[in-house]
matplotlib code that plots the C-alpha trace (Angstrom):
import matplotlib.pyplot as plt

x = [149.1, 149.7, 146.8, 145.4, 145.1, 144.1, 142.9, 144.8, 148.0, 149.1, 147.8, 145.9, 147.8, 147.0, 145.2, 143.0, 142.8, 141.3, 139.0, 137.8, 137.1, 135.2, 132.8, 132.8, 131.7, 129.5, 127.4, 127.8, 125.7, 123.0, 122.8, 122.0, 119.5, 117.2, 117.5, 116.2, 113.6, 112.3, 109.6, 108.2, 107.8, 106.7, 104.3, 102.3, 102.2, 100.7, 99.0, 95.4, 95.2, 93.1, 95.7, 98.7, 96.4, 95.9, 99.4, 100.4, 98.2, 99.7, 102.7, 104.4, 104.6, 106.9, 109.5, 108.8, 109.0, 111.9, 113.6, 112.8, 114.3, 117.3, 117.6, 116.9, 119.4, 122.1, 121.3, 121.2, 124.7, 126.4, 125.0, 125.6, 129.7, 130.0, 128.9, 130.3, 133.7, 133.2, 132.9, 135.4, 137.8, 136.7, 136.6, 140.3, 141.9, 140.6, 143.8, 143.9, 141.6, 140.0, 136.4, 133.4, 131.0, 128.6, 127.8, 126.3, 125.7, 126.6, 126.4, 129.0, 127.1, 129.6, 131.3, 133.6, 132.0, 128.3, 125.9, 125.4, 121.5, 120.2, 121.2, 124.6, 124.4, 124.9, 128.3, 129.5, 129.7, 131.0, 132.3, 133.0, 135.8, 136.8, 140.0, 138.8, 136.5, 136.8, 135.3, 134.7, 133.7, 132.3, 135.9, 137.9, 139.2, 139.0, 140.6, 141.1, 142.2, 142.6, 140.0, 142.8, 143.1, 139.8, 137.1, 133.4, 130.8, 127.0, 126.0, 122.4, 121.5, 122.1, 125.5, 128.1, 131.8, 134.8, 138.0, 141.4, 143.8, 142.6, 141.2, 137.8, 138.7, 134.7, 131.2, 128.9, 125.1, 123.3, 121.6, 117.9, 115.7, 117.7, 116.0, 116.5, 119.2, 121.0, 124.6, 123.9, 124.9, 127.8, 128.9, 128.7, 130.5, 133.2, 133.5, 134.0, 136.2, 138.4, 138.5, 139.4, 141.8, 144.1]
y = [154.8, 158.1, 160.5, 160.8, 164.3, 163.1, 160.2, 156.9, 155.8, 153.0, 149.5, 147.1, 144.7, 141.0, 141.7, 143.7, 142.2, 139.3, 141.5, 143.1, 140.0, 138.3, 141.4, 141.3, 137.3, 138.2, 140.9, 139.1, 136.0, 138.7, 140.2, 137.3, 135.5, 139.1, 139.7, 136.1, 136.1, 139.7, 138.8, 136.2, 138.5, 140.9, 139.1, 137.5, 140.8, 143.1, 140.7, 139.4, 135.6, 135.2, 136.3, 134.5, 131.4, 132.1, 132.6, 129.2, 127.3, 128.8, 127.4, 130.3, 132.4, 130.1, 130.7, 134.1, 134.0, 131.9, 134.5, 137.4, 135.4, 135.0, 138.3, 139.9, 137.4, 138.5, 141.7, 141.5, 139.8, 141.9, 145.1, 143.2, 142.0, 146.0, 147.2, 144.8, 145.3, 149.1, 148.4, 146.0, 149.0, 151.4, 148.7, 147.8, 151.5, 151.5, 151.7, 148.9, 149.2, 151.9, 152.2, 153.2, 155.7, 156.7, 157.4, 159.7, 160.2, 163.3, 165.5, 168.8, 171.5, 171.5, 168.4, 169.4, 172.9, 171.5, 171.7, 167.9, 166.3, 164.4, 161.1, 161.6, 161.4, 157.6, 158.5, 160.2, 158.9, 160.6, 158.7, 159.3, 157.2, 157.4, 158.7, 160.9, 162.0, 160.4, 161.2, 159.0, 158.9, 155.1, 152.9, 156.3, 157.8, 161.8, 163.0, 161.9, 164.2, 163.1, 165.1, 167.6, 168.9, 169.7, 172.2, 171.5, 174.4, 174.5, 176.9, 178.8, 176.6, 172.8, 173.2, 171.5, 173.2, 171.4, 173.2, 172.3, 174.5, 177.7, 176.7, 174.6, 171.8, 170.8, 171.9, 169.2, 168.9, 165.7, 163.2, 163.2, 161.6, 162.8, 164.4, 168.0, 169.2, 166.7, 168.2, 168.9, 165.5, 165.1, 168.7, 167.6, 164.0, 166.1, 168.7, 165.5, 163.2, 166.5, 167.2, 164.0, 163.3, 166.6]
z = [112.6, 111.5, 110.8, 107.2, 105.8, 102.2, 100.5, 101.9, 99.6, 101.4, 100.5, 103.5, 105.5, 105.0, 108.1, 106.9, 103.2, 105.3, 107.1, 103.9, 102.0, 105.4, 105.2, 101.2, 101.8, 104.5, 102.6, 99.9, 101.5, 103.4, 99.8, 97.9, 100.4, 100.8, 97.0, 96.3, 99.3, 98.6, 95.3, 97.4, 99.9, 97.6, 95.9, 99.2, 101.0, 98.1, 95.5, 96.2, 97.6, 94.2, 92.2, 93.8, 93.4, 89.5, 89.2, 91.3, 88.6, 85.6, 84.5, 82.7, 86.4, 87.2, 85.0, 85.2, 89.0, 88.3, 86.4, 89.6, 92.1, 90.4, 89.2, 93.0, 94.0, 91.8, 92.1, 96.2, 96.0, 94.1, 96.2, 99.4, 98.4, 97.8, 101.2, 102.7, 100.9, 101.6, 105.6, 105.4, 104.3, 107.2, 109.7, 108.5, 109.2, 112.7, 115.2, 117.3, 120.4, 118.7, 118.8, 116.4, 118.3, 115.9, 112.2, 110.1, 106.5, 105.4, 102.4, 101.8, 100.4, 97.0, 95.0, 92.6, 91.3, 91.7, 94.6, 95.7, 96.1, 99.1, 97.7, 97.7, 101.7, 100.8, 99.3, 102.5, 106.2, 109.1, 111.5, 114.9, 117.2, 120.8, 119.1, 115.8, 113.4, 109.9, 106.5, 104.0, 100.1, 99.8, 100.2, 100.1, 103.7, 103.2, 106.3, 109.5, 112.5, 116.6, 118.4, 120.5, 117.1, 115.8, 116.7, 115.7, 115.4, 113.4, 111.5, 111.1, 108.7, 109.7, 108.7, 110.8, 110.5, 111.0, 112.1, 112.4, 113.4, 112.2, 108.7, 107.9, 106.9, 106.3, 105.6, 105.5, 105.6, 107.3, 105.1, 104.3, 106.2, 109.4, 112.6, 112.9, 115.3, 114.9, 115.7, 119.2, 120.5, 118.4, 119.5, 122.7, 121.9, 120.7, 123.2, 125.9, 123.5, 123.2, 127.2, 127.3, 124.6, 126.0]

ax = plt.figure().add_subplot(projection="3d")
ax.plot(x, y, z, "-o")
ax.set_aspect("equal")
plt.show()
């Protein structure tokens, strides 16, 4: 498989259309059966007992409850066969025998023009293979580069730098919610994959 500099052209194989739609089907399922079991679970872990039993005894919270479940469940489905369509892509440009190590949602500091927000970490994942580092943009494959070629450094302020060649190719900031210092084991990763990889 040749390495991707830009967004992927090439269509999937029927290998990996089958791949996609299993983890479409499978999220899909997971989706639907959290979406339609979350208000129940909902509504016995933070309502009274006294109210839950008002509610079982009136016959319009039924309907209404009805009406929930359903809703979380379509909602949960249609979330879930997204995801799940989404890993199916990433999972399906893997080479064969090639292996996910970690992942990490990322952020670049600047999305077309505009500074990007902590919530658009769940746009961007970084992952990292015994083979390369990829980014991705939800179903989209950014760039993807073998590890002889690339050189990863961190800036002062939580920035992680991503060279190849003699140009940055990528800036990117980790999610929120993430642990401080979190570069230094992928630094490391990437100082062994590369070792390795020569």
């Amino acid at each position: 498989m040749a390495y991707v500099n830009s967004r992927q052209v090439t269509g999937p194989t029927a290998d990996q259309e089958r791949l996609i739609h299993r983890r479409a089907v499978r999220g899909a399922v997971g989706g639907g059966i959290i979406g339609m079991l979350a208000p129940a679970a909902l509504t016995f872990s933070y309502f009274p007992s006294g109210v839950i039993e008002l509610l079982w005894r009136s016959g319009w919270s039924w309907a209404l409850g009805g009406l929930a479940v359903l809703a979380c469940g379509a909602l949960g489905t249609w979330s879930g066969a997204r995801l799940g369509r989404i890993n199916g892509v990433r999972e399906g440009a893997l080479e064969a025998g090639e292996a996910v190590l970690s992942l990490y949602s990322v952020r670049p500091p600047v999305v077309d023009g505009r500074p990007t927000k902590p919530a658009d970490a769940t746009r961007f994942e970084l992952r990292v293979t015994d083979r390369s580092l990829q980014l991705w943009d939800g179903p989209d494959q950014l760039w993807r580069h073998p590890w002889s070629e690339l050189r990863l450094t961190e800036a002062d302020d939580g920035l992680l730098l991503v060279h190849h060649g003699d140009r940055a190719i990528a800036e990117l900031l980790l999610g929120s919610g993430e642990v401080v210092g979190p570069w230094d084991a992928l630094l490391l990763g990437a100082q062994r994959l590369r070792a390795r990889r020569r």
